[in-house]
Jmol script that loads the backbone (N, CA, C; Angstrom):
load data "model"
ATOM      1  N   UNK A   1     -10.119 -11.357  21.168  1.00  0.00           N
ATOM      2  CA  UNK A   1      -9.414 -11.336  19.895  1.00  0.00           C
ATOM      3  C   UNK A   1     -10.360 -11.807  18.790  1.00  0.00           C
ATOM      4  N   UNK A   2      -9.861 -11.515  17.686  1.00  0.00           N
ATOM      5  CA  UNK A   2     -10.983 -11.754  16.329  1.00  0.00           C
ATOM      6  C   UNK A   2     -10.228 -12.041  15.285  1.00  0.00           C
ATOM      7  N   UNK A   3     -11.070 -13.143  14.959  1.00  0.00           N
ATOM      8  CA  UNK A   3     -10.603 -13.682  13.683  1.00  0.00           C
ATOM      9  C   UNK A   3     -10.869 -14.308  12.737  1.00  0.00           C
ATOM     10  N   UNK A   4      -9.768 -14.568  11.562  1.00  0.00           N
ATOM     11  CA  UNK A   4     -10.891 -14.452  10.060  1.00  0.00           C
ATOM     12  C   UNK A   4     -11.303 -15.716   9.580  1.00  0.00           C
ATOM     13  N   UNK A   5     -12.938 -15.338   9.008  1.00  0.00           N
ATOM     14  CA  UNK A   5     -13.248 -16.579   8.821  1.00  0.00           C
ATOM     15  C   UNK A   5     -13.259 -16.590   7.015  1.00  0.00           C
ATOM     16  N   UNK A   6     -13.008 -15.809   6.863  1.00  0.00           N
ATOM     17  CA  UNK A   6     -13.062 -15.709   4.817  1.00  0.00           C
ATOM     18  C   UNK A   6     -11.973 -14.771   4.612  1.00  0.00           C
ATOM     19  N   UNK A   7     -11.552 -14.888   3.459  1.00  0.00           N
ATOM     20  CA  UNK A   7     -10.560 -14.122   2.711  1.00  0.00           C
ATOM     21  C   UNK A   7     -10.518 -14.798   1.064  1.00  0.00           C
ATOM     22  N   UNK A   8     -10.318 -13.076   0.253  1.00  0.00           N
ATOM     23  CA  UNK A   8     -10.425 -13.652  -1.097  1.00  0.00           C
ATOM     24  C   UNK A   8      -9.446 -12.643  -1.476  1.00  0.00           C
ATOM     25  N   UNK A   9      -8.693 -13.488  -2.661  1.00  0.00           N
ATOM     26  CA  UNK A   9      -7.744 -12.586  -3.503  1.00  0.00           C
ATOM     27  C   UNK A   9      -8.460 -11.711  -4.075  1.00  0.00           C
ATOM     28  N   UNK A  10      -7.974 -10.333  -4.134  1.00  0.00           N
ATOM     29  CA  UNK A  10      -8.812  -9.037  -4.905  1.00  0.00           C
ATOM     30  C   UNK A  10      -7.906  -8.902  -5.890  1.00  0.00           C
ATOM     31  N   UNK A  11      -6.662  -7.827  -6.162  1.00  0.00           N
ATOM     32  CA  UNK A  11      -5.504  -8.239  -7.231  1.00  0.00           C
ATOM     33  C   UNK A  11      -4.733  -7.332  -6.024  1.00  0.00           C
ATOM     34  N   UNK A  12      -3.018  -7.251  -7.248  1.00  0.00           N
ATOM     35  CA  UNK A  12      -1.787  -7.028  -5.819  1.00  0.00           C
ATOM     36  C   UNK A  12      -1.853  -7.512  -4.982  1.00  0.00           C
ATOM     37  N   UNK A  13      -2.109  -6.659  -3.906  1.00  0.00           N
ATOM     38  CA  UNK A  13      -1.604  -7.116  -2.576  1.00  0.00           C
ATOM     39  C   UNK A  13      -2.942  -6.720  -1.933  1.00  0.00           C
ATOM     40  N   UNK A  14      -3.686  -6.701  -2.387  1.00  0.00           N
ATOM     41  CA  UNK A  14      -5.221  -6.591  -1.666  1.00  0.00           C
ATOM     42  C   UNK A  14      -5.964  -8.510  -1.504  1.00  0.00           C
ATOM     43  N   UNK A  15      -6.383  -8.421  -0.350  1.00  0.00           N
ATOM     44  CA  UNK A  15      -7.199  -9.511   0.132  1.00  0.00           C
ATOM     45  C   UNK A  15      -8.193  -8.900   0.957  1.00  0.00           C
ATOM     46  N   UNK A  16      -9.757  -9.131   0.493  1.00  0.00           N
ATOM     47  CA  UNK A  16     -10.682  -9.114   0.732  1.00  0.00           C
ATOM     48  C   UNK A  16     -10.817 -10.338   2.338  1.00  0.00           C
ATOM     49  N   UNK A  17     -11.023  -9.572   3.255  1.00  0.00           N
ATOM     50  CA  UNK A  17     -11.010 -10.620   4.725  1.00  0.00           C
ATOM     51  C   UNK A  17     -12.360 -10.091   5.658  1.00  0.00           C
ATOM     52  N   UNK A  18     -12.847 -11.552   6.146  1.00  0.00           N
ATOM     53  CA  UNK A  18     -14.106 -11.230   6.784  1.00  0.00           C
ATOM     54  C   UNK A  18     -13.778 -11.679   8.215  1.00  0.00           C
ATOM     55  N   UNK A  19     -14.339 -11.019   9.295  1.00  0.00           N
ATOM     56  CA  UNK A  19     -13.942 -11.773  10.576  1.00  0.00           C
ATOM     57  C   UNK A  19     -15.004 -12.290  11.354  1.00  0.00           C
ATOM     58  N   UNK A  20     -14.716 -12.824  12.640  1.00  0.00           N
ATOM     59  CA  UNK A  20     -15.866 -13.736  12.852  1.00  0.00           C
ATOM     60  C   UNK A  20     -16.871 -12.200  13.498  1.00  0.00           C
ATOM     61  N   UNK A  21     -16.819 -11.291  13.664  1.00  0.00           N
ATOM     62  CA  UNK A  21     -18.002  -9.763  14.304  1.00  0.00           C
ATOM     63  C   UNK A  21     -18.314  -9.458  13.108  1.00  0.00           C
ATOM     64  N   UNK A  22     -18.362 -10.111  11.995  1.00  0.00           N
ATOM     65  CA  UNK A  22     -18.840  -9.919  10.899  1.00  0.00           C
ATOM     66  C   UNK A  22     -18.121  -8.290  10.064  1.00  0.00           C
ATOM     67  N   UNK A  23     -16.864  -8.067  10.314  1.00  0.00           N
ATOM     68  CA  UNK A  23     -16.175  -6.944  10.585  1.00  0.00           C
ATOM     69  C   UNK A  23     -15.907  -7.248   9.001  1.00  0.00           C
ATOM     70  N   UNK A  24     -15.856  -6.450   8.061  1.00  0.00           N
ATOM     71  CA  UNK A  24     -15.129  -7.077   6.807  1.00  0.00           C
ATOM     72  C   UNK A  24     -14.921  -5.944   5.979  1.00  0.00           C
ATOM     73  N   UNK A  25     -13.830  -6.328   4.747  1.00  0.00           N
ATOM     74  CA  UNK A  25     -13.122  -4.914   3.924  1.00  0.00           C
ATOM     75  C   UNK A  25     -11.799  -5.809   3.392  1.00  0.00           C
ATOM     76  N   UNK A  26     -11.589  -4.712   2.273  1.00  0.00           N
ATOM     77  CA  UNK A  26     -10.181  -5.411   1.331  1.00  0.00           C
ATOM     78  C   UNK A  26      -8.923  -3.918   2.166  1.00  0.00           C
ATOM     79  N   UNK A  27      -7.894  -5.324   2.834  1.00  0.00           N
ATOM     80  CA  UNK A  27      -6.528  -4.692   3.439  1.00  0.00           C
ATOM     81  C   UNK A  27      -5.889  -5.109   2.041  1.00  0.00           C
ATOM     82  N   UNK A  28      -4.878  -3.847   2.440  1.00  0.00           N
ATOM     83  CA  UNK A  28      -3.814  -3.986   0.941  1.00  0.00           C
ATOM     84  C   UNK A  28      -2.301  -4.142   2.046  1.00  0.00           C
ATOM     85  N   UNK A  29      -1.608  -5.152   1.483  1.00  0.00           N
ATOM     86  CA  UNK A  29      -0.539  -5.560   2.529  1.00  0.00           C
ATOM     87  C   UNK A  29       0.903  -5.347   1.530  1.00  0.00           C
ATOM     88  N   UNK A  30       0.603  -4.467   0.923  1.00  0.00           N
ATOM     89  CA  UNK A  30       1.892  -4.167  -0.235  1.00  0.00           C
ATOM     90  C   UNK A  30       2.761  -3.683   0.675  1.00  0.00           C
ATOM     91  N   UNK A  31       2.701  -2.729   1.855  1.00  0.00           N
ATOM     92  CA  UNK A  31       3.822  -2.333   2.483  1.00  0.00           C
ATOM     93  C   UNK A  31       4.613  -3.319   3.468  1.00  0.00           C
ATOM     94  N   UNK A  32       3.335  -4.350   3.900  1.00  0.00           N
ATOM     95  CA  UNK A  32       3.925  -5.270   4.808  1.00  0.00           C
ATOM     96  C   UNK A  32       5.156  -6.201   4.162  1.00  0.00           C
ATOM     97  N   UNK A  33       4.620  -6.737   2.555  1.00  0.00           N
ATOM     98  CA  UNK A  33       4.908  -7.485   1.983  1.00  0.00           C
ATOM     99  C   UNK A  33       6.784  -7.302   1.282  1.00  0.00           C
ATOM    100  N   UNK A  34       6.339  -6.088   0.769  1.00  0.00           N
ATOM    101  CA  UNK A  34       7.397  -5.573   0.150  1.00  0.00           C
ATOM    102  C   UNK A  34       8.910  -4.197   0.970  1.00  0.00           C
ATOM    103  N   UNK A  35       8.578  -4.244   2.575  1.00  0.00           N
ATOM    104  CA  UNK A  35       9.202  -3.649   3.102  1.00  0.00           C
ATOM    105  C   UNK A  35       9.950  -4.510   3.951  1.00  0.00           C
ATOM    106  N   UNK A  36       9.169  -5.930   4.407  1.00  0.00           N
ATOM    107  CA  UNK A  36      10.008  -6.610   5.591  1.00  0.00           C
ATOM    108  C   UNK A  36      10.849  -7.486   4.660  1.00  0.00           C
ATOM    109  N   UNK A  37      12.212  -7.426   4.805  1.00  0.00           N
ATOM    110  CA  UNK A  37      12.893  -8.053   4.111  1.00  0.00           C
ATOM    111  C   UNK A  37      13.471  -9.477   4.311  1.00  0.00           C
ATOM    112  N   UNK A  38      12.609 -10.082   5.088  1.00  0.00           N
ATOM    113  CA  UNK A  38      12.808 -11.512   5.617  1.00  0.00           C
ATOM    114  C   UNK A  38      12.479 -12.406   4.597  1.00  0.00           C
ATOM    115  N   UNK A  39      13.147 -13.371   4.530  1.00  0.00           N
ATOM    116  CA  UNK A  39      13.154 -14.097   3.474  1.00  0.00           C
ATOM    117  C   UNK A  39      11.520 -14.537   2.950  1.00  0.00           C
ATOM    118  N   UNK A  40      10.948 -14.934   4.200  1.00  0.00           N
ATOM    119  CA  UNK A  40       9.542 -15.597   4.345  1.00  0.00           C
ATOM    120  C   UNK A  40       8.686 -14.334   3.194  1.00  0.00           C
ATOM    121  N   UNK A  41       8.528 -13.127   3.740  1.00  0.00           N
ATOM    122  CA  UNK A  41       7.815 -12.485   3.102  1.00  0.00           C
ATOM    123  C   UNK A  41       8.547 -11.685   1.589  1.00  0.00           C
ATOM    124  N   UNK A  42       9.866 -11.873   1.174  1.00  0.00           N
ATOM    125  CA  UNK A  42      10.097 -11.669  -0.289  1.00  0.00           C
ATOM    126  C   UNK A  42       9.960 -12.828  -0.785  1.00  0.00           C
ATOM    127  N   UNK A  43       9.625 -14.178  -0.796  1.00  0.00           N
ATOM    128  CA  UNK A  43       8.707 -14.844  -1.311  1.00  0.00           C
ATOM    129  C   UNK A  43       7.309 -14.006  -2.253  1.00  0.00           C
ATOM    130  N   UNK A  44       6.961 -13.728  -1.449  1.00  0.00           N
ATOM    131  CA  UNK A  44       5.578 -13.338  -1.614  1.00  0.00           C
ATOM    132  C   UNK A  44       5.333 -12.225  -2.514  1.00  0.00           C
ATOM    133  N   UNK A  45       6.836 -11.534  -2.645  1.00  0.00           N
ATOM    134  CA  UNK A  45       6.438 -10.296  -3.478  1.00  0.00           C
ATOM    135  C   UNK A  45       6.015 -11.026  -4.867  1.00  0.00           C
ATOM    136  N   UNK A  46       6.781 -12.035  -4.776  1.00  0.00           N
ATOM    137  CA  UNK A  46       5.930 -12.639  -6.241  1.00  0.00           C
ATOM    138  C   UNK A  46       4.233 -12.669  -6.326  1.00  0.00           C
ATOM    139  N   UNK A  47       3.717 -11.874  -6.823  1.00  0.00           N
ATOM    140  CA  UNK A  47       2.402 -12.189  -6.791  1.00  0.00           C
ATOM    141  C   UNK A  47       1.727 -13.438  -7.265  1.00  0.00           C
ATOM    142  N   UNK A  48       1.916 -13.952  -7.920  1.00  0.00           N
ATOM    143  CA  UNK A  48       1.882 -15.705  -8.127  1.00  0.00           C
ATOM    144  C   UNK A  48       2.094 -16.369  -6.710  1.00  0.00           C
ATOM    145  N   UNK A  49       2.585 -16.226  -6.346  1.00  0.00           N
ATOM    146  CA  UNK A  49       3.216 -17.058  -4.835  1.00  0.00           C
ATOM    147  C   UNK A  49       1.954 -16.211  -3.797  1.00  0.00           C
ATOM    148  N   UNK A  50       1.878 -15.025  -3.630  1.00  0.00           N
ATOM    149  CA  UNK A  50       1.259 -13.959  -2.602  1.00  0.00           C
ATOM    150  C   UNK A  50      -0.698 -14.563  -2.940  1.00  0.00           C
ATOM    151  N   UNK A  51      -0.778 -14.918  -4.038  1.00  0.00           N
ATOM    152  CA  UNK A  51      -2.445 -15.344  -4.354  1.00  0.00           C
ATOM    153  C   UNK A  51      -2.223 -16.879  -3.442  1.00  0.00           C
ATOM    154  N   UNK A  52      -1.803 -17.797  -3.147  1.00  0.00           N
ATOM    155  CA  UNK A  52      -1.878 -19.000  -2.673  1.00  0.00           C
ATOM    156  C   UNK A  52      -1.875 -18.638  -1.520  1.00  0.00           C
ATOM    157  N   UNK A  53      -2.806 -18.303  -0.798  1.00  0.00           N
ATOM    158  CA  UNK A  53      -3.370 -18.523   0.689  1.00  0.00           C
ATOM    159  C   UNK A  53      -4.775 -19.151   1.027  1.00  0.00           C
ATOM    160  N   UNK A  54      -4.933 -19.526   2.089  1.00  0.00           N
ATOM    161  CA  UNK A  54      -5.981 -20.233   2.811  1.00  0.00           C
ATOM    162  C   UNK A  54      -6.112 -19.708   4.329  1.00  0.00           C
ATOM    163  N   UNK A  55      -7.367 -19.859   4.503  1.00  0.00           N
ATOM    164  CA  UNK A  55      -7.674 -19.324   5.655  1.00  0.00           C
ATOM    165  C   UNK A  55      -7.599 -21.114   6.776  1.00  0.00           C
ATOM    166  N   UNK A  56      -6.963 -20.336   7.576  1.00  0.00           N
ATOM    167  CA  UNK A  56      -6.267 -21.961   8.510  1.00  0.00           C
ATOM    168  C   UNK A  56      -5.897 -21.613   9.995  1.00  0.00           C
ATOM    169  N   UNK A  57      -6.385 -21.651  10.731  1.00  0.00           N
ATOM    170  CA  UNK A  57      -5.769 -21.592  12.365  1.00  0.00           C
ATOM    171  C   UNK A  57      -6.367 -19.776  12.470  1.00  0.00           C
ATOM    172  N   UNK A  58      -7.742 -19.601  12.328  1.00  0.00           N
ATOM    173  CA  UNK A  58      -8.235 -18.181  12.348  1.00  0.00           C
ATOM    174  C   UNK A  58      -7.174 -17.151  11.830  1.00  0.00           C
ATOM    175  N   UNK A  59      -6.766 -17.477  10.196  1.00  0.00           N
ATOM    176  CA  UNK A  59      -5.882 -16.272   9.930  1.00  0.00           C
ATOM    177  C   UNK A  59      -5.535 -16.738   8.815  1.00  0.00           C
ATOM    178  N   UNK A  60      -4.578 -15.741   8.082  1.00  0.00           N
ATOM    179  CA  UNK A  60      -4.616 -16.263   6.481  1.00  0.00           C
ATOM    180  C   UNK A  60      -2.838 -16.764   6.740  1.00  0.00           C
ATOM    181  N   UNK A  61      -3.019 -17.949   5.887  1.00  0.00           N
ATOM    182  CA  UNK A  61      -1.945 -18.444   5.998  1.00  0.00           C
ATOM    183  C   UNK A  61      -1.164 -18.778   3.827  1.00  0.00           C
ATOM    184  N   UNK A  62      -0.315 -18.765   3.482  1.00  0.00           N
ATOM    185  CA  UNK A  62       0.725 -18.781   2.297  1.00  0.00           C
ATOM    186  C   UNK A  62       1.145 -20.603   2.682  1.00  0.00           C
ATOM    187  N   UNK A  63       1.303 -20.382   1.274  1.00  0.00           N
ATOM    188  CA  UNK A  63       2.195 -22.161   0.882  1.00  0.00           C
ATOM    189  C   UNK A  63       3.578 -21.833   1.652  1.00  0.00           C
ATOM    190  N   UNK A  64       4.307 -20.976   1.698  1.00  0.00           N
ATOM    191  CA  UNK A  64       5.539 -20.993   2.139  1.00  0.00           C
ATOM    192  C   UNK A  64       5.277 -20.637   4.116  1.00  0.00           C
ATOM    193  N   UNK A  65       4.239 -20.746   4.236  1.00  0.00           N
ATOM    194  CA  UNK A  65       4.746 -20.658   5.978  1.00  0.00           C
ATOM    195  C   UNK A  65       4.138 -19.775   6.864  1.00  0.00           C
ATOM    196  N   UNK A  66       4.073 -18.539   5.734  1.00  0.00           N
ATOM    197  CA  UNK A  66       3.429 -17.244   6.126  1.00  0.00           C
ATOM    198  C   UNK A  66       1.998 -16.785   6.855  1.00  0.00           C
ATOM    199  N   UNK A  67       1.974 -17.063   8.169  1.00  0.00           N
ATOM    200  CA  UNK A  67       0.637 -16.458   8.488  1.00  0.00           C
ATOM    201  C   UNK A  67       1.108 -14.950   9.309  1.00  0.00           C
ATOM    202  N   UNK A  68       0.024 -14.342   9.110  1.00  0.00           N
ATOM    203  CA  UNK A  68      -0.463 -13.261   9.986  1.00  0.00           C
ATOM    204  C   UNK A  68      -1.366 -13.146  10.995  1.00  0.00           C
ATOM    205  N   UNK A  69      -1.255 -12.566  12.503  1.00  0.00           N
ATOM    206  CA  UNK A  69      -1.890 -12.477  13.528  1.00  0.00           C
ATOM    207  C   UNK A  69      -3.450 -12.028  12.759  1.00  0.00           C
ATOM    208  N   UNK A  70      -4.090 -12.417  13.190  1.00  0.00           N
ATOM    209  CA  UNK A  70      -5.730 -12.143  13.207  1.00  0.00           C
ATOM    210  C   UNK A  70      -5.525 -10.854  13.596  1.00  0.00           C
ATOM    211  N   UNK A  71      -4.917 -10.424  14.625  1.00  0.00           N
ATOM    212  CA  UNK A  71      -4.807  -8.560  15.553  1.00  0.00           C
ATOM    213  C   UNK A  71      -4.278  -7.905  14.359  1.00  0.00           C
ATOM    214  N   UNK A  72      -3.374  -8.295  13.599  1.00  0.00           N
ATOM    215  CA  UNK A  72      -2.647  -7.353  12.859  1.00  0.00           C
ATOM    216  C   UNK A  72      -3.398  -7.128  11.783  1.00  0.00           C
ATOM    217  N   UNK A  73      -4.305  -8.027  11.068  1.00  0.00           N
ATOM    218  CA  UNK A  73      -5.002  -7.939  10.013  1.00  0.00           C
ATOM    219  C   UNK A  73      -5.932  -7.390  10.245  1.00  0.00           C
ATOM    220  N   UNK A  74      -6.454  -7.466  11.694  1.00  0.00           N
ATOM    221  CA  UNK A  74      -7.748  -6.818  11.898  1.00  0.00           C
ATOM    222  C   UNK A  74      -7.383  -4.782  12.297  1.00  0.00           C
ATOM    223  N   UNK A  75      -6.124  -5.160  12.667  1.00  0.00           N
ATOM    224  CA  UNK A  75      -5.974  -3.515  13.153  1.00  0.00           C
ATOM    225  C   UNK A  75      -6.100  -3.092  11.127  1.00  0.00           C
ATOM    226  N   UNK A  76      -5.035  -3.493  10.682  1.00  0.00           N
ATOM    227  CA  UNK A  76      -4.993  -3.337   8.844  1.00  0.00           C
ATOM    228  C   UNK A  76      -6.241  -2.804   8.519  1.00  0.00           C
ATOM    229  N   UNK A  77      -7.387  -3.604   8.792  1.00  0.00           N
ATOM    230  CA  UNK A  77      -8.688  -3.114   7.913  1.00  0.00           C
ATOM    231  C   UNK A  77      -9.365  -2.216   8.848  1.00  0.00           C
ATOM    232  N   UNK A  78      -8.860  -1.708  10.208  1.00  0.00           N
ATOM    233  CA  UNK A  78      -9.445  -0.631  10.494  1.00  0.00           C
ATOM    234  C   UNK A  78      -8.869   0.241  10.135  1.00  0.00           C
ATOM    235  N   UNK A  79      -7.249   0.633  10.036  1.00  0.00           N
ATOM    236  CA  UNK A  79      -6.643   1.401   9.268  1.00  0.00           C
ATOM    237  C   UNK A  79      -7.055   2.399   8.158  1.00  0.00           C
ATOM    238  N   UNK A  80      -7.467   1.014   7.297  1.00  0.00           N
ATOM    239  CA  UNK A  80      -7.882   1.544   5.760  1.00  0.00           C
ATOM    240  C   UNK A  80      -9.649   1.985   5.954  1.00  0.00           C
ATOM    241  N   UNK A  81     -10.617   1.611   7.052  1.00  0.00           N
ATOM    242  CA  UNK A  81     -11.297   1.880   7.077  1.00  0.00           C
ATOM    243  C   UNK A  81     -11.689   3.371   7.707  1.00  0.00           C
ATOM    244  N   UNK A  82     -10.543   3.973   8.486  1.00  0.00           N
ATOM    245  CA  UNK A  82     -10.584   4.981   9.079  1.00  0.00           C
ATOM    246  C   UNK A  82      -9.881   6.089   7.755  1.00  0.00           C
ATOM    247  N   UNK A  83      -9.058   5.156   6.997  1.00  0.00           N
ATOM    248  CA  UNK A  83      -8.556   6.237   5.516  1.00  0.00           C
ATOM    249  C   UNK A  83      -9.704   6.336   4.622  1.00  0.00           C
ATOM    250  N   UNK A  84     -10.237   5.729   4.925  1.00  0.00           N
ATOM    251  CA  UNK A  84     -11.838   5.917   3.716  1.00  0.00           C
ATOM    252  C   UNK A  84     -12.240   6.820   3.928  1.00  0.00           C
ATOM    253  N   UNK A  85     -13.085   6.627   5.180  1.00  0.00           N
ATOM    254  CA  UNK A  85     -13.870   7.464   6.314  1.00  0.00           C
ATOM    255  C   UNK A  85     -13.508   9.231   5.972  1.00  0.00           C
ATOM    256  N   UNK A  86     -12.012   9.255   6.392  1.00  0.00           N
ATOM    257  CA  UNK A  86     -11.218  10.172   6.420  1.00  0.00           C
ATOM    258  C   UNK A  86     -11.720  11.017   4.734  1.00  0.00           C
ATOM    259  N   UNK A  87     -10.834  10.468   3.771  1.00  0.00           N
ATOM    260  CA  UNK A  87     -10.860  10.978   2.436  1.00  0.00           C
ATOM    261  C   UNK A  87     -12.141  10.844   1.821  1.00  0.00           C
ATOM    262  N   UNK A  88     -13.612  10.529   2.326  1.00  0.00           N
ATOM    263  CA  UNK A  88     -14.447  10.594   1.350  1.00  0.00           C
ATOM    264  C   UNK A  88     -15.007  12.135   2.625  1.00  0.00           C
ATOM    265  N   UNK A  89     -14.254  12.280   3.669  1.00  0.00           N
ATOM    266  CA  UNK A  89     -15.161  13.636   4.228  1.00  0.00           C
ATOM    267  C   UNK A  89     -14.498  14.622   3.643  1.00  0.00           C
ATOM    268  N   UNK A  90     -13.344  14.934   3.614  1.00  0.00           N
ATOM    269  CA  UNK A  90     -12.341  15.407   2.885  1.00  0.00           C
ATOM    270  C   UNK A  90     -12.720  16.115   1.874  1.00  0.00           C
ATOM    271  N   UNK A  91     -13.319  14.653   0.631  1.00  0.00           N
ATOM    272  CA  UNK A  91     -13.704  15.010  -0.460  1.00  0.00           C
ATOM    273  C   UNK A  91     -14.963  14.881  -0.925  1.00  0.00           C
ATOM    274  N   UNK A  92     -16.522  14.740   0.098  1.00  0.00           N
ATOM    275  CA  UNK A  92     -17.347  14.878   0.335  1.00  0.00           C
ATOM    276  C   UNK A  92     -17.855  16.345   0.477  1.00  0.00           C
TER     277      UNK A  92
END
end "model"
wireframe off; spacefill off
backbone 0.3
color backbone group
């Protein structure tokens, strides 16, 4: 398993996250954020509230409680790294 040793607010719902395989890229978590309707994460749609994280227990963790699996963040930035990949051949 892998996990993060940096993370920086980018804007929205993008956080810039580095992991310890030196694996790194900005995940955008707007769908995570704004689709699960649990109390914990509509907190967060506040973007004021969603910038207050720290990286704590290999993973990014929120003032209100909120961490995410290292797996899930790390599958996230392969995601978006395979949509890059994808749309710059596309449009390459």
């Amino acid at each position: 398993m892998h996990y993060v040793t940096q993370a920086h607010y980018i804007d929205g719902y993008k956080i810039e996250v580095s992991f310890d395989d030196k694996k790194h890229g900005v995940i955008d978590l707007s769908t995570t954020i704004n689709h699960d309707h649990r109390p914990i994460f509509r907190e967060l749609a506040n973007i004021e509230k969603f910038k207050k994280f720290r990286v704590e227990a290999d993973t990014i963790v929120w003032e209100n409680g909120l961490d995410l699996a290292p797996s899930y963040l790390y599958q996230k930035l392969s995601e978006t790294k395979d949509n890059n990949e994808f749309f710059q051949k596309m449009n390459g």
